[in-house]
Backbone as JSON Lines, residues from 0, in Angstrom:
{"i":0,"aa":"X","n":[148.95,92.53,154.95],"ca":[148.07,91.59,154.3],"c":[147.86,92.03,152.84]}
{"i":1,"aa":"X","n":[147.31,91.43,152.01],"ca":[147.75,91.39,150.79],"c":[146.68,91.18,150.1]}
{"i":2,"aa":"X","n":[145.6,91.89,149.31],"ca":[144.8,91.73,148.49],"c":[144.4,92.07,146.82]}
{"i":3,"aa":"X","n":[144.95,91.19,145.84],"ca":[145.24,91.61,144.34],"c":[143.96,91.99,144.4]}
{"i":4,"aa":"X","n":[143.66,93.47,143.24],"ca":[142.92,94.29,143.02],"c":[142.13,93.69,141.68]}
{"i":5,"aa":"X","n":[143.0,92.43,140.68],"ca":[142.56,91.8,139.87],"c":[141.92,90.58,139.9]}
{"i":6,"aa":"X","n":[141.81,90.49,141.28],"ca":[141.04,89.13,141.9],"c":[139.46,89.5,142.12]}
{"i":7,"aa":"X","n":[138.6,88.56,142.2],"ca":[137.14,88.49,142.66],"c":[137.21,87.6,144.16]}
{"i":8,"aa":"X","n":[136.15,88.18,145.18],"ca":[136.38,87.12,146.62],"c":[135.08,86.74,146.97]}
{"i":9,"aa":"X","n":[134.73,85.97,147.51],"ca":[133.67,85.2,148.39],"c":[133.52,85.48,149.76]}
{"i":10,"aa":"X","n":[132.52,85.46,149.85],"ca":[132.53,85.88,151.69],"c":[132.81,84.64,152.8]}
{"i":11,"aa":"X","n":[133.34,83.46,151.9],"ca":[133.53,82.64,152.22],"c":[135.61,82.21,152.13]}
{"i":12,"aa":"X","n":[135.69,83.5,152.09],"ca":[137.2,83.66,152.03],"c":[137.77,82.98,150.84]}
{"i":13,"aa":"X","n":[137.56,82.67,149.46],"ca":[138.19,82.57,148.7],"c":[138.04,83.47,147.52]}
{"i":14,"aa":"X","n":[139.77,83.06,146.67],"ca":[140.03,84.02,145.59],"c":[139.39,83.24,144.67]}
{"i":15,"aa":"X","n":[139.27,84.36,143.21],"ca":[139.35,83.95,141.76],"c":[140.11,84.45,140.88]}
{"i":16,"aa":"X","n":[140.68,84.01,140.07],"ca":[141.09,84.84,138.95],"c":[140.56,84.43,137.67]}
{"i":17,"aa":"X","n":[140.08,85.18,137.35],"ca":[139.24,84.98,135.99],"c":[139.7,84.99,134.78]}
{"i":18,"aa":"X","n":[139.9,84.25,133.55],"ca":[140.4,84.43,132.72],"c":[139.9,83.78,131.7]}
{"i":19,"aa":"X","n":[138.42,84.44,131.23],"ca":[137.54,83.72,130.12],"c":[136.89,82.67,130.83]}
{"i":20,"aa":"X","n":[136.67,81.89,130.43],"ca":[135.69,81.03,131.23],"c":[136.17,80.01,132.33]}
{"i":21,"aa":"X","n":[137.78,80.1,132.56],"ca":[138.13,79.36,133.47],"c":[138.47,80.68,134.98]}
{"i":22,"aa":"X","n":[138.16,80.14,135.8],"ca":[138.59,80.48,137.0],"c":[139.84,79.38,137.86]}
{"i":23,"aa":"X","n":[140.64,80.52,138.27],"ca":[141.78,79.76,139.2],"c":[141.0,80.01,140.61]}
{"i":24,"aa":"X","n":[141.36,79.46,141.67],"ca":[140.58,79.44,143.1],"c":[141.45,78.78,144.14]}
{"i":25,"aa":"X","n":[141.78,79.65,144.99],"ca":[142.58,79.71,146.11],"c":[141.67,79.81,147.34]}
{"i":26,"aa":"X","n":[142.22,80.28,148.45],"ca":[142.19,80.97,149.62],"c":[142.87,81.65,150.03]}
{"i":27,"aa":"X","n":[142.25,82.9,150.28],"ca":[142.9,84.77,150.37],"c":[143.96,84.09,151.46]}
{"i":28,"aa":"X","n":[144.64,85.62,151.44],"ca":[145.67,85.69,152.22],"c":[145.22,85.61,153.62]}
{"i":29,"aa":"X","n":[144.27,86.79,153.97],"ca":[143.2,86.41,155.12],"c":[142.8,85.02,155.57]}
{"i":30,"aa":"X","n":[142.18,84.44,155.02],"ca":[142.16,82.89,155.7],"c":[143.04,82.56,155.7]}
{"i":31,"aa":"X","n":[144.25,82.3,155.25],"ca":[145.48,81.33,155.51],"c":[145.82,82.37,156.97]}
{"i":32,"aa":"X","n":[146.19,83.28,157.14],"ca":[146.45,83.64,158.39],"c":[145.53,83.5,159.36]}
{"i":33,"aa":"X","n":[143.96,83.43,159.6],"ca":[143.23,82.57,160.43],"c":[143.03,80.98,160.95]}
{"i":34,"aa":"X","n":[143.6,80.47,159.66],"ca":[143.75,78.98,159.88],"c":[145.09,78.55,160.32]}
{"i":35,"aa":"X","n":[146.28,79.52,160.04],"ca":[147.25,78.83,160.96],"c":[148.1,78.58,160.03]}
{"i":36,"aa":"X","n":[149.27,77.78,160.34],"ca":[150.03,76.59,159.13],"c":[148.94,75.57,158.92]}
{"i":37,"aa":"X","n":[149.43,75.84,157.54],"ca":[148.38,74.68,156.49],"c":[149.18,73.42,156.71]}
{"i":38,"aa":"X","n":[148.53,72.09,156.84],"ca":[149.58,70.81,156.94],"c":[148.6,69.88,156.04]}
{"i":39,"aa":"X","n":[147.53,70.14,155.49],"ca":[147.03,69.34,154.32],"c":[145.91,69.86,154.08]}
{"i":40,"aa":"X","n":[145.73,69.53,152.47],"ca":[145.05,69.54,151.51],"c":[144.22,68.65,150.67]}
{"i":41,"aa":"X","n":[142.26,68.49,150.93],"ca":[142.65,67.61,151.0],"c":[141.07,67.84,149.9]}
{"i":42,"aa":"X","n":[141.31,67.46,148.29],"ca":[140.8,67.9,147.11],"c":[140.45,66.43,146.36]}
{"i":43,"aa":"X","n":[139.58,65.74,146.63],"ca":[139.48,64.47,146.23],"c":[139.48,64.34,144.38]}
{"i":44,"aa":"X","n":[138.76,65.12,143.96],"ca":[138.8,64.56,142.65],"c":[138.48,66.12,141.23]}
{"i":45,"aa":"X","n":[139.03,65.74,140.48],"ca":[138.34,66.8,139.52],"c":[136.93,66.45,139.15]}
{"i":46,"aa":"X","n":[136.18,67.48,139.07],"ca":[134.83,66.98,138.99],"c":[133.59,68.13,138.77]}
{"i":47,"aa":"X","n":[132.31,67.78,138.45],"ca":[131.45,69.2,138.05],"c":[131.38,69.2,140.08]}
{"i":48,"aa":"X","n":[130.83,70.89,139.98],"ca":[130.2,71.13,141.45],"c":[129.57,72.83,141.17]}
{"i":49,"aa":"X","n":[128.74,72.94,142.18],"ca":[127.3,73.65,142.31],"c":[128.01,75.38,142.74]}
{"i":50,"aa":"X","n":[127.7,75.87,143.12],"ca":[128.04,77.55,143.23],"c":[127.65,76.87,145.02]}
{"i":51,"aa":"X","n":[128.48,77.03,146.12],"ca":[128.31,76.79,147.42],"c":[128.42,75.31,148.01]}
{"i":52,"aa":"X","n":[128.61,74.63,147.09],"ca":[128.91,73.39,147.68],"c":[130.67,73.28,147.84]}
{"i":53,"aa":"X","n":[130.44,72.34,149.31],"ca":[131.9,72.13,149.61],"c":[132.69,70.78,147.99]}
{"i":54,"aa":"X","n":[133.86,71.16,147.99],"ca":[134.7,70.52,146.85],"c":[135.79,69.95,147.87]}
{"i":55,"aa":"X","n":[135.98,70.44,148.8],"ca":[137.31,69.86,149.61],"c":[137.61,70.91,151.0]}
{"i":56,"aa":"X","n":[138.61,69.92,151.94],"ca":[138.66,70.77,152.8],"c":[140.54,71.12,152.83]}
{"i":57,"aa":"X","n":[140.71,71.86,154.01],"ca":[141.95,72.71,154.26],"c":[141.95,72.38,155.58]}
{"i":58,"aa":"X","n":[143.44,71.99,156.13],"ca":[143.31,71.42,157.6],"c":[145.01,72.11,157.99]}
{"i":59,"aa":"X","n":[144.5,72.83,158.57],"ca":[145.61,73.56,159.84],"c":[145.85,73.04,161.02]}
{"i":60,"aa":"X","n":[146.58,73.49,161.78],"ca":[147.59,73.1,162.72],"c":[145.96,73.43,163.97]}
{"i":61,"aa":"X","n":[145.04,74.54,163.86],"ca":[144.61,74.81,164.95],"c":[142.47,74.24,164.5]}
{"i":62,"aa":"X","n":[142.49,74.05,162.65],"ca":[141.26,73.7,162.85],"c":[141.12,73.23,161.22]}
{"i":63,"aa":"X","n":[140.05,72.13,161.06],"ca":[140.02,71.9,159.7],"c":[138.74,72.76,159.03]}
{"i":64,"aa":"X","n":[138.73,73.43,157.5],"ca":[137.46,74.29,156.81],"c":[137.5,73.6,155.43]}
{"i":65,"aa":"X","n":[135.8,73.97,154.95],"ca":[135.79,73.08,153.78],"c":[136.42,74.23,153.01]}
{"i":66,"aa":"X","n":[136.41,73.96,151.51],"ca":[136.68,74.45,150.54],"c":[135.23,75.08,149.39]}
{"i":67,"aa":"X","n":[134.76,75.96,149.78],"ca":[133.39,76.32,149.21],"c":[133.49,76.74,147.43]}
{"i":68,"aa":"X","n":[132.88,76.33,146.67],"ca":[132.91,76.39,145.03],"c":[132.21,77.56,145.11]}
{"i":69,"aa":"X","n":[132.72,78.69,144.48],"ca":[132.2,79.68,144.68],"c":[131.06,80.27,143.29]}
{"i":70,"aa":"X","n":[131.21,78.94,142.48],"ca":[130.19,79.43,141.15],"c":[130.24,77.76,140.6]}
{"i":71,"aa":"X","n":[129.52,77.45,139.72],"ca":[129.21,76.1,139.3],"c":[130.09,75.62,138.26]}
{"i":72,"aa":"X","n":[130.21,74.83,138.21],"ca":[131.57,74.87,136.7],"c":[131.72,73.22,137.2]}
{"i":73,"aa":"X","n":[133.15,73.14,136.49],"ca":[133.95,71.95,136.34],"c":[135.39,72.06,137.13]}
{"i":74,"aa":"X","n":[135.44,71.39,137.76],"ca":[137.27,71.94,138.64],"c":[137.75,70.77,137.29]}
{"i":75,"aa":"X","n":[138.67,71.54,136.65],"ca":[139.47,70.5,135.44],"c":[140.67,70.46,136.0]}
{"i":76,"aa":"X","n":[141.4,70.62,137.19],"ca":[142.71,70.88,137.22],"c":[142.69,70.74,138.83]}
{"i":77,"aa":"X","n":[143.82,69.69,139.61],"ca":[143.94,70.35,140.43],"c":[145.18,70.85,141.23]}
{"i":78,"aa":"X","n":[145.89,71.77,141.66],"ca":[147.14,71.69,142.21],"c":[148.36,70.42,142.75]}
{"i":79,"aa":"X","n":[148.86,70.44,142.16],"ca":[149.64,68.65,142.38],"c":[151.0,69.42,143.23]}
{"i":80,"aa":"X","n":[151.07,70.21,144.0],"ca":[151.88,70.98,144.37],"c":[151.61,70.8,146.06]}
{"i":81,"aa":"X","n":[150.24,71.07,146.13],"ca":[149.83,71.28,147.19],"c":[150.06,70.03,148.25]}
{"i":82,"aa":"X","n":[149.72,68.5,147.59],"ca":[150.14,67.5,148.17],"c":[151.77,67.3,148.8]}
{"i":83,"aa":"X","n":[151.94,67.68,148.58],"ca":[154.08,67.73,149.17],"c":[153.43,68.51,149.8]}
{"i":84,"aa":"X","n":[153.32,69.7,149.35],"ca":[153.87,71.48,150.12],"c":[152.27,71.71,150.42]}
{"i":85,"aa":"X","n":[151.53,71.56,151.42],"ca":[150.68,72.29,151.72],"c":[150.74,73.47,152.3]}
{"i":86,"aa":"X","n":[151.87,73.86,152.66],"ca":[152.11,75.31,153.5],"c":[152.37,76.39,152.13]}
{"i":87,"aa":"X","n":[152.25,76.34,150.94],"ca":[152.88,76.98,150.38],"c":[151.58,77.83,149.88]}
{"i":88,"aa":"X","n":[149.94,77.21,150.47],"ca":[149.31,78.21,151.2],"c":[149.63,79.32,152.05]}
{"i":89,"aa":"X","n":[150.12,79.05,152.65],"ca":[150.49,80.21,154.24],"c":[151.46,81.3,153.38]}
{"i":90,"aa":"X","n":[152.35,80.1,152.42],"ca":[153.77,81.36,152.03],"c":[153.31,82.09,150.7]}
{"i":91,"aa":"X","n":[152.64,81.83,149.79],"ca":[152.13,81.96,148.43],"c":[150.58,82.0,147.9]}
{"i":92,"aa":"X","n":[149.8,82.34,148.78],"ca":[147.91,82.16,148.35],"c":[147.7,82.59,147.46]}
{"i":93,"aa":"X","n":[148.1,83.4,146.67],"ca":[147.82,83.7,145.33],"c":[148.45,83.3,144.0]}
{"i":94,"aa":"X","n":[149.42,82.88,144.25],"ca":[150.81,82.25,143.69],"c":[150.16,80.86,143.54]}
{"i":95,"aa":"X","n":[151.78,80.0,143.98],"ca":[151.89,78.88,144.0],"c":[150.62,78.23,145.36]}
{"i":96,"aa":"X","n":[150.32,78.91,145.64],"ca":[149.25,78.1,146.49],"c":[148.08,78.08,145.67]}
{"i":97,"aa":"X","n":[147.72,78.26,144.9],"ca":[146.42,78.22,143.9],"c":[145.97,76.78,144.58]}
{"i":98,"aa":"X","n":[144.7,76.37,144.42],"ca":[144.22,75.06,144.69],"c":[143.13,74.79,143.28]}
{"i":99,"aa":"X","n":[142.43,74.98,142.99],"ca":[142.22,74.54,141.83],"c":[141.43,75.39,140.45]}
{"i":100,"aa":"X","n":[142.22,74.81,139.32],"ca":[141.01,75.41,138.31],"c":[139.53,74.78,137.59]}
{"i":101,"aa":"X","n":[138.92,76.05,137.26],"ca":[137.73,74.86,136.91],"c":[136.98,76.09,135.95]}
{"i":102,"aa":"X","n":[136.5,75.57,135.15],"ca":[135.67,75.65,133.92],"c":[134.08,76.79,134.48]}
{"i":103,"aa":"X","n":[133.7,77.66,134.09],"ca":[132.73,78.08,134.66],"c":[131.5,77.95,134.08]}
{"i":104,"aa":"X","n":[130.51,77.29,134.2],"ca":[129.24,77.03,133.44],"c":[128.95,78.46,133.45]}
{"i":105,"aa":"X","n":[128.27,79.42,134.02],"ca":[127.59,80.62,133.96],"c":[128.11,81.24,134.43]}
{"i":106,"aa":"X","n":[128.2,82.69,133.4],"ca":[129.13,83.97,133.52],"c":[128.26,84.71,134.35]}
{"i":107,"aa":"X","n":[126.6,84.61,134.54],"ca":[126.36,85.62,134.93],"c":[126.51,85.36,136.9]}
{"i":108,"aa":"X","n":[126.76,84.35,137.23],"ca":[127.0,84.03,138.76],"c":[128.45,84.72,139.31]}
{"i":109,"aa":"X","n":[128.97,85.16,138.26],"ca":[129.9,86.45,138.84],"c":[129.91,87.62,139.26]}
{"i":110,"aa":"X","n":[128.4,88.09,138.56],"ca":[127.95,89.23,139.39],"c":[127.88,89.43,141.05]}
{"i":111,"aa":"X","n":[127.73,87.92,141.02],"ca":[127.25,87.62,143.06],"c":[128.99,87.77,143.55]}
{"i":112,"aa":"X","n":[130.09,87.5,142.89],"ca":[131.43,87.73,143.65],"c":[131.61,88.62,144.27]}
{"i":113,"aa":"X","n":[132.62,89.36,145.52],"ca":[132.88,90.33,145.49],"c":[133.92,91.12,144.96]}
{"i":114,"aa":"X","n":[134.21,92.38,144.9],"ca":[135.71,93.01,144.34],"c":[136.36,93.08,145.47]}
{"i":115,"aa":"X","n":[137.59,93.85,145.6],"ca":[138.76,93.86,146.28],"c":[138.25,94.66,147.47]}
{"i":116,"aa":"X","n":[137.3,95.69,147.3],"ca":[137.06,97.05,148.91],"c":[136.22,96.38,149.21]}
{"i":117,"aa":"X","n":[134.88,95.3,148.88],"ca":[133.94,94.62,149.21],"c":[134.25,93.57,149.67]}
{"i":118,"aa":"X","n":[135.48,92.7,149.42],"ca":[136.32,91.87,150.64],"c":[136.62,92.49,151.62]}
{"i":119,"aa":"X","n":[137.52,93.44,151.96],"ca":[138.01,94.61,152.94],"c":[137.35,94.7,153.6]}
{"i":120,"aa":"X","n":[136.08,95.38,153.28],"ca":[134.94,95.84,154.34],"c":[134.21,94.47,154.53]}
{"i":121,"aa":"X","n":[134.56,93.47,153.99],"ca":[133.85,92.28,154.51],"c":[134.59,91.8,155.87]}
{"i":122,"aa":"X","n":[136.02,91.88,155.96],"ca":[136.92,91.22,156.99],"c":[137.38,92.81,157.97]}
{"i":123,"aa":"X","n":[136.84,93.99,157.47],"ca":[137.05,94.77,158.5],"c":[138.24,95.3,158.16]}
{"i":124,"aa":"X","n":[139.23,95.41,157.03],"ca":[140.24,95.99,156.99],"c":[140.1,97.29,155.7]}
């Protein structure tokens, strides 16, 4: 299993990558192997959203989960990849599975993320 050391995580199983005020936002490698094969994606619109509100869900072969915003911002972007290839979750979560970027209103709601050993010991590995 596979966890970049340059990523921030949620206890809600998703990544960030931070890069100035935009964040990229996936789902760890960890959830894609709990949910199964990914067979859709399903991200209605670019749009502002809240630090914990659902933005969209992820629907596997064995169960569907929302997609939790893990800080408040703007999703300006969203994966146009994912619609064809939703599995490219399962093969690529940090990669080409990215699901969306978005604009971050407040820097200081990154303090609440976790780092890379504070995911780990969150999922027990």
């Amino acid at each position: 299993m596979n966890f970049p050391e340059d990523l921030k995580y949620t206890d809600s199983h998703e990544w960030l990558k931070i890069e100035g005020d935009v964040a990229t936002i996936g789902v760890t490698d960890y959830a894609q192997g709990e949910l199964g094969d990914v067979v859709f994606i399903d991200i209605p619109e670019a749009r502002a959203v809240t630090a914990g509100e659902a933005f969209g869900s992820i629907e596997a072969v064995k169960t569907v989960s929302d997609i939790i915003a893990p800080l408040a911002g703007t999703i300006t972007e969203i994966n146009p990849e994912l619609e064809a290839s939703p599995e490219t979750v399962n093969s690529d979560p940090y990669g080409a599975g990215w699901m969306v970027k978005m604009t971050i209103d407040n820097q200081d709601e990154l303090a609440s993320l976790l780092d890379v050993n504070q995911y780990k010991e969150l999922i027990g590995k």
